[in-house]
C-alpha positions as CSV (number, residue, x, y, z in Angstrom):
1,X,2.3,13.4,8.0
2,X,2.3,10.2,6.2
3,X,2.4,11.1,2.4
4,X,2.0,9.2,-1.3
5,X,4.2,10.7,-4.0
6,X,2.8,9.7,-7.6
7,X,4.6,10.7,-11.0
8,X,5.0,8.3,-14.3
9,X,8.2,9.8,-14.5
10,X,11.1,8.4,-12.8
11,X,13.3,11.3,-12.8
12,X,10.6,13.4,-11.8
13,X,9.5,11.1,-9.0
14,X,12.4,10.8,-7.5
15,X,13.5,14.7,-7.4
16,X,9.3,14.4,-5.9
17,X,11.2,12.3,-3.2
18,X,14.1,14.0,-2.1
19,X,12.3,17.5,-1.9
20,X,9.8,15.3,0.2
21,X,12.7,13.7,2.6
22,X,14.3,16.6,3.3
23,X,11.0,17.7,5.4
24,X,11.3,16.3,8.6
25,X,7.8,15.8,9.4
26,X,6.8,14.3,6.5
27,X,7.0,10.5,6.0
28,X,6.8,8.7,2.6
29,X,4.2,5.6,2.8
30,X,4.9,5.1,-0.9
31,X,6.0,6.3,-4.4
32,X,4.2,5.1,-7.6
33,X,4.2,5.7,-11.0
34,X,0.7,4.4,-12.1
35,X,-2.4,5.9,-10.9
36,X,-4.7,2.7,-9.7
37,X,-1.3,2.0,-7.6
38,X,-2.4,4.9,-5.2
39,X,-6.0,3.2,-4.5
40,X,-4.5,0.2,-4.0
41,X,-2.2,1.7,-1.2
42,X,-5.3,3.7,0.4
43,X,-6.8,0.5,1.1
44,X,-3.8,-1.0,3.2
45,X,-2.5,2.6,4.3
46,X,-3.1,6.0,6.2
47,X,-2.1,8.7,4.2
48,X,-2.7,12.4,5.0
49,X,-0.8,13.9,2.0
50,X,-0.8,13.1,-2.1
51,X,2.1,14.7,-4.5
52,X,0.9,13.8,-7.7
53,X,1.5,14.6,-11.4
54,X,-2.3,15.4,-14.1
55,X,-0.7,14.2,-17.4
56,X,0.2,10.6,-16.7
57,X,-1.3,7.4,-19.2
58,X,-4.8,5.8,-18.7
59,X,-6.0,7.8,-15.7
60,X,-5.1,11.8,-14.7
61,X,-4.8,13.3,-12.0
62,X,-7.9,15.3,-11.6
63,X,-9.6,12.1,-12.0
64,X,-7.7,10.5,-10.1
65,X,-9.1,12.7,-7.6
66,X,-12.6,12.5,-8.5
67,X,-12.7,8.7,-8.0
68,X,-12.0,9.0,-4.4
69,X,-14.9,9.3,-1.9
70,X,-12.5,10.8,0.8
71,X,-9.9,11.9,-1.1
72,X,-6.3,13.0,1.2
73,X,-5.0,16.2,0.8
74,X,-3.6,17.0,-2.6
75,X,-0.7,18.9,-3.8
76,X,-0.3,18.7,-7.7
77,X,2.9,18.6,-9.2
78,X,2.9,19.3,-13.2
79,X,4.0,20.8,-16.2
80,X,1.3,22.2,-17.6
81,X,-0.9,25.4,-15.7
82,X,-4.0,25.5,-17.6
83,X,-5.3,23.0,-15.3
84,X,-5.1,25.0,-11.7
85,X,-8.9,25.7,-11.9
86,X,-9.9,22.4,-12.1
87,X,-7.5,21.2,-9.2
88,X,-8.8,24.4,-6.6
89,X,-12.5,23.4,-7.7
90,X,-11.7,19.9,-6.8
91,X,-10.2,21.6,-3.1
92,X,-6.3,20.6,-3.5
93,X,-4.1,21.8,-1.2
94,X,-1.7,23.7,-3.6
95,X,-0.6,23.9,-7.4
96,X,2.9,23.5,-8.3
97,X,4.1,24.5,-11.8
98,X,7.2,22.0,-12.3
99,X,10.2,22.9,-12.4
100,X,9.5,23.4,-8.8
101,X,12.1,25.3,-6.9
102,X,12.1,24.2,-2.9
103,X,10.6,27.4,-1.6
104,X,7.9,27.1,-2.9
105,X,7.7,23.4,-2.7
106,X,8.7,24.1,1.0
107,X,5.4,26.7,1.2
108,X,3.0,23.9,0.1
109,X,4.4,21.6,2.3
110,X,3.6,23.9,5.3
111,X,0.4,24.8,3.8
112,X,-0.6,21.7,4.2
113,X,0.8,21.1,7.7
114,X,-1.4,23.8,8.9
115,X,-4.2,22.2,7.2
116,X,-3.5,19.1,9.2
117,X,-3.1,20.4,12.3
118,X,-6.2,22.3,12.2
119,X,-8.3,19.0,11.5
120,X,-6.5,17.2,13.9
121,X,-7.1,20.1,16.7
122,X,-11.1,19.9,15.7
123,X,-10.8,16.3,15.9
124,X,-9.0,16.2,19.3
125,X,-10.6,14.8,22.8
126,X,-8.2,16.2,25.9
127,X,-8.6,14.1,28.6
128,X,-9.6,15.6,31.9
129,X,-7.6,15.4,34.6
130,X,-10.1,13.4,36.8
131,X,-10.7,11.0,33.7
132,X,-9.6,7.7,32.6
133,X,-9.5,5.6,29.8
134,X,-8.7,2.2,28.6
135,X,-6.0,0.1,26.9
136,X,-5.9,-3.4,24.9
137,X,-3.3,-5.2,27.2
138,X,-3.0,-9.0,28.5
139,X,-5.7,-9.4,26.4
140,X,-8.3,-7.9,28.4
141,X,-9.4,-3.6,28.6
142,X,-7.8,-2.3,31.1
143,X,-8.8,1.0,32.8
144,X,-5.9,3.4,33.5
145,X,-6.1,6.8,35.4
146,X,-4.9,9.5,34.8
147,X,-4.5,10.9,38.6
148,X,-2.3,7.7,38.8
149,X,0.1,7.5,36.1
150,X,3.9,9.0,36.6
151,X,5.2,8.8,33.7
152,X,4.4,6.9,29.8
153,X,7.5,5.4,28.2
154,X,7.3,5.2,24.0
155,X,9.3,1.6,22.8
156,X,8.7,1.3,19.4
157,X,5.3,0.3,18.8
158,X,4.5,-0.3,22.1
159,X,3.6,2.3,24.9
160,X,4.4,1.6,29.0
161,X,2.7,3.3,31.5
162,X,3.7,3.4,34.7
163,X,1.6,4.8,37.8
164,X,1.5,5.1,41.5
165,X,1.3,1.7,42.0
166,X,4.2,0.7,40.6
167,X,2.0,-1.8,38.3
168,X,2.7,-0.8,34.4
169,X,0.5,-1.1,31.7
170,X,2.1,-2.1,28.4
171,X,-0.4,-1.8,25.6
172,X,0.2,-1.6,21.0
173,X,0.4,2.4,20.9
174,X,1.8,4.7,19.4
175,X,3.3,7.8,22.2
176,X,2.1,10.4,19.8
177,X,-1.0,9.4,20.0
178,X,-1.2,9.2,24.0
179,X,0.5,12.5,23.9
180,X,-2.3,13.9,21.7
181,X,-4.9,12.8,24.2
182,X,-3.2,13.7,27.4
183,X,-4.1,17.8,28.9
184,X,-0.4,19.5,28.4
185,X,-1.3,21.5,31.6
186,X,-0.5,18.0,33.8
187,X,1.2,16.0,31.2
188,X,4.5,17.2,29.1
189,X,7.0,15.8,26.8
190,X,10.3,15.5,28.1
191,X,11.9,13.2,25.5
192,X,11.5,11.3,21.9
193,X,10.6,8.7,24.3
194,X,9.0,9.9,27.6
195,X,6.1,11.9,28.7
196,X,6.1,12.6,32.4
197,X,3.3,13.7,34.5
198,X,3.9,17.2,35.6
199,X,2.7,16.5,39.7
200,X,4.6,14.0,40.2
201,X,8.3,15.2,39.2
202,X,10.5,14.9,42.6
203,X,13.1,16.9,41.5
204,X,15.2,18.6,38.2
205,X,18.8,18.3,36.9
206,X,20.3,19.7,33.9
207,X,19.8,16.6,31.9
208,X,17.3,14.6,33.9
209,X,14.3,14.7,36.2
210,X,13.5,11.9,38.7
211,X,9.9,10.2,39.1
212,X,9.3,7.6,41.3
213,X,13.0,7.0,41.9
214,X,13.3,6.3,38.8
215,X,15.5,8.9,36.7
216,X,14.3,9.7,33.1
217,X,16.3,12.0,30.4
218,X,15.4,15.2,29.2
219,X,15.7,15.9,25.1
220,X,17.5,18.6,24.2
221,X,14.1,19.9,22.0
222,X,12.2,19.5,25.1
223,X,14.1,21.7,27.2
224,X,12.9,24.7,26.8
225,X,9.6,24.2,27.1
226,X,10.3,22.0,30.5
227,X,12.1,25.3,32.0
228,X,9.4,27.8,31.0
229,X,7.2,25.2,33.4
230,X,9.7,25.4,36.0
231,X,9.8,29.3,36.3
232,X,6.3,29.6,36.6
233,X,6.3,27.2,39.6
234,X,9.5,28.3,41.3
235,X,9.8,30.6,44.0
């Protein structure tokens, strides 16, 4: 989740950040100190999460809040209690009572998670195995389906997918977001960087699996779930 840490207090804004790094899925877009700084950002960037102080100069937090017509979630971060009805009423994620010790920092944080992967589940369009869609590449929309691709390979900003026809498609893309699209009963995760159809694996090794001749790794995180779908097809 991409996530906006604001407190006018530097020492408090940066213990803010290192409670916020040490969550792997969390990613900081920014840390700021004055609260028109956040709207600013909203207009350039996606952010899913806000850590923010109430008491700061000029502008709280609570109004901070109110002068957003989507707002992010919120998670407040202050000193003072007496505001936590105000903050539920205005549907924030979670009310922290600094100092904030990590566990329950950590709670919030996963609070929120949930929340995020509940909207994104609602949100969500699987592909059907029969369907296709279509990609910005060579400047033109090209139509790719999914009976035909082997396997998608993530470089950086930049997805390639490669089908039976040994023609790839190279398109701006992000793999989490083709993995999020793609039915996990014929597509799977093998790797930070690969996603492999399921029918088209030729054969298994310990550390690699072979499609198309070609040979792609196997991430250790992704192991497990790879040989759960190998004992319910072996003989």
């Amino acid at each position: 989740m991409n996530c906006l840490l604001l407190d006018d207090e530097k020492p408090a804004l940066d213990l803010l950040e290192d409670n916020v790094r040490q969550i792997p899925f969390l990613n900081v877009v920014a840390c700021c100190r004055k609260p028109l700084e956040v709207l600013e950002i909203l207009k350039k960037e996606q952010v899913d999460l806000i850590f923010m102080d109430i008491q700061m100069p000029g502008l709280n937090g609570l109004e901070l809040i109110r002068s957003m017509e989507h707002p992010p979630m919120v998670i407040l971060v202050t000193a003072y209690g007496e505001h936590a009805l105000d903050g539920f009423e205005l549907d924030v994620v979670d009310y922290l009572i600094k100092p904030v010790p990590f566990h329950r920092f950590l709670k919030a944080v996963q609070k929120a998670q949930a929340l995020y992967q509940s909207k994104r589940l609602q949100n969500r369009v699987v592909l059907d195995e029969n369907d296709h869609f279509f990609v910005n590449a060579n400047y033109a929309l090209v139509k790719v389906k999914l009976q035909e691709i082997t396997f998608i390979e993530g470089m950086k900003d930049y997805v390639k997918i490669n089908n039976v026809e040994g023609k790839p498609v190279t398109t701006r893309m992000g793999l989490k977001v083709v993995e999020e699209r793609l039915n996990p009963v014929h597509f799977m995760r093998v790797h930070r960087s690969y996603i492999v159809a399921l029918n088209k694996i030729e054969s298994i090794q310990k550390s690699q699996l072979t499609i198309a001749g070609v040979e792609i790794p196997i991430g250790e995180a992704y192991r497990q779930q790879l040989q759960n779908y190998i004992a319910q097809k072996n003989f």
